[in-house]
N, C-alpha and C positions, 0 to 999 in steps of 0.2 A: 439577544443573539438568536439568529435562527437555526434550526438542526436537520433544513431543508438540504440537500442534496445542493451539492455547488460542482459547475465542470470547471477544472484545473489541466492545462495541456500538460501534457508529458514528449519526451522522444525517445522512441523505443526503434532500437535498431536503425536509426537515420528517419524514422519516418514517423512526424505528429502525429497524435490523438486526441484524444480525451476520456476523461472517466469522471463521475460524479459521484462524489465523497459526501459524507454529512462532514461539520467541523470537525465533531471531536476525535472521527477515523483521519481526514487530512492529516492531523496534528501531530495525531502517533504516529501514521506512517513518516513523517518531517524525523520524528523524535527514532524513530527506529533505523531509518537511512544515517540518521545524523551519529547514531549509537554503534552501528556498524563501520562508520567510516568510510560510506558510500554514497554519491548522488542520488536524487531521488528516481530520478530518469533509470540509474544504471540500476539501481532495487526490484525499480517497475519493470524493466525488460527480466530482469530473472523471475520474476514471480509471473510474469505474460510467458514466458518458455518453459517453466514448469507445471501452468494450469490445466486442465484438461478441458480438449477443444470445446465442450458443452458447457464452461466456467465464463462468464464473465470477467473483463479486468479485475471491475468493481468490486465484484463478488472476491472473487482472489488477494485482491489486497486487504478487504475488511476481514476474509478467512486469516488471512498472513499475522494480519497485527494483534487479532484473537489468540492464535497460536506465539507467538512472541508471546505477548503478555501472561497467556498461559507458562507456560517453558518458566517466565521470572518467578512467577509464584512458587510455581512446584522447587524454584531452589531457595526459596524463601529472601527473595531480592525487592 
């Protein structure tokens, strides 16, 4: 399995993209939409409207899932 960057489209606000994830960030971000009870499209626009304009999507979602997975630990999850 490769841990090469893959583009995956998203829709954010009505209008496609793209972002390039390694697998195992796609995965969690999947597992953390899915844990939220939210689309992954609708995760992706909240995390694209709270980035700062100098942030990458990319960057921002692998920061996001960082901080999730952080957050589980510190409650001992």
């Amino acid at each position: 399995m490769s841990d090469r960057p893959a583009k995956h489209s998203l829709t954010l606000h009505g209008h496609r993209t793209s972002v390039s994830l390694e697998p195992p960030f796609w995965r969690a971000f999947r597992q953390i939409a899915e844990a939220d009870g939210k689309p992954v499209n609708v995760l992706a626009a909240e995390i694209d409207d709270a980035r700062a304009p100098d942030t990458g999507l990319a960057t921002a979602i692998r920061l996001h899932v960082l901080a999730w997975y952080q957050a589980k630990a510190q409650l001992g999850a």
